[in-house]
N, C-alpha and C positions, 0 to 999 in steps of 0.2 A: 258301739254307737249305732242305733238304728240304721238311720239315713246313708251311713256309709255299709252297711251291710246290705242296706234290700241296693243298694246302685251296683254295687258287686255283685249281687242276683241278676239285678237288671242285665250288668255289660255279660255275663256267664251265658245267660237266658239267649243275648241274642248272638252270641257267638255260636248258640248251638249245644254248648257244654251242659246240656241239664244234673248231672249229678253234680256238677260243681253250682248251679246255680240254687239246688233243691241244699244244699251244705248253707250256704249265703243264705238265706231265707228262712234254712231252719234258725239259725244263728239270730239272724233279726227277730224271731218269733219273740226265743227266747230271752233273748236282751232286752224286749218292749215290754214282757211279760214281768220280767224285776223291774226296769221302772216304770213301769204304768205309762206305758208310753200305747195310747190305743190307737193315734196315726197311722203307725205302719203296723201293727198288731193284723187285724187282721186282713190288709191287705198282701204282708209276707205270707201268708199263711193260704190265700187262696191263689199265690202266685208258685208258692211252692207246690201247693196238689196240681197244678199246670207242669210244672217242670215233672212232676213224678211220674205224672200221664205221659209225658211223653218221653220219659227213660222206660216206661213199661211196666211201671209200678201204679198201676193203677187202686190197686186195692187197699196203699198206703197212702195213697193220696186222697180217698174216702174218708179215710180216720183223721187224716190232718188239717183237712179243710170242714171235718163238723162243728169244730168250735166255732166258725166264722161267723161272724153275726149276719142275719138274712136277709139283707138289706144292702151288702157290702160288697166292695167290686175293687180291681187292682190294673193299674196299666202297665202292660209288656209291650206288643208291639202293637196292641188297639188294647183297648178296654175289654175287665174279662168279669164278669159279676159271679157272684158264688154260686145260684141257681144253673149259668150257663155252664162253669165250669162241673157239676156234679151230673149235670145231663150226661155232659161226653163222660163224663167217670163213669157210672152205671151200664150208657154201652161200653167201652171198653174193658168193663171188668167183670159181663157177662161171657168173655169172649173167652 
């Protein structure tokens, strides 16, 4: 069920646990993906390349937030839109 997975990201997210929360989020990707569920489609998906940045996986978080449509934005602990999040991706994963 979507809604119950990305709020599992959510509470993971701000507990700090990012690999449990980038698990949650993958989960909700994929769940919205079988049912056509675009809601959380792609705002699990640019919440998850947030959590992957900051377990240090930046360069998988590149790949999983490309599908995101360009326009698309998710809220964690503020608002994080998919342009701002692939900025911090590209420095972090020059590094």
């Amino acid at each position: 069920y979507p809604p119950y997975l990305f709020e599992q990201g959510h509470i993971a997210y701000r507990l700090g646990n990012y690999a449990q929360a980038d698990c949650a989020f993958g989960l909700c990707v994929e769940r919205s993906e079988m049912t056509h569920d675009g809601f959380y489609l792609d705002a699990a998906r640019i919440a998850r390349a947030r959590c992957l940045a900051l377990d240090g996986r930046a360069n998988l978080a590149v790949k999983v937030i490309a599908d995101a449509a360009p326009d698309s934005a998710t809220w964690l602990d503020r608002r994080f839109s998919k342009d701002e999040v692939m900025k911090s991706l590209i420095g972090a994963s020059s590094h």
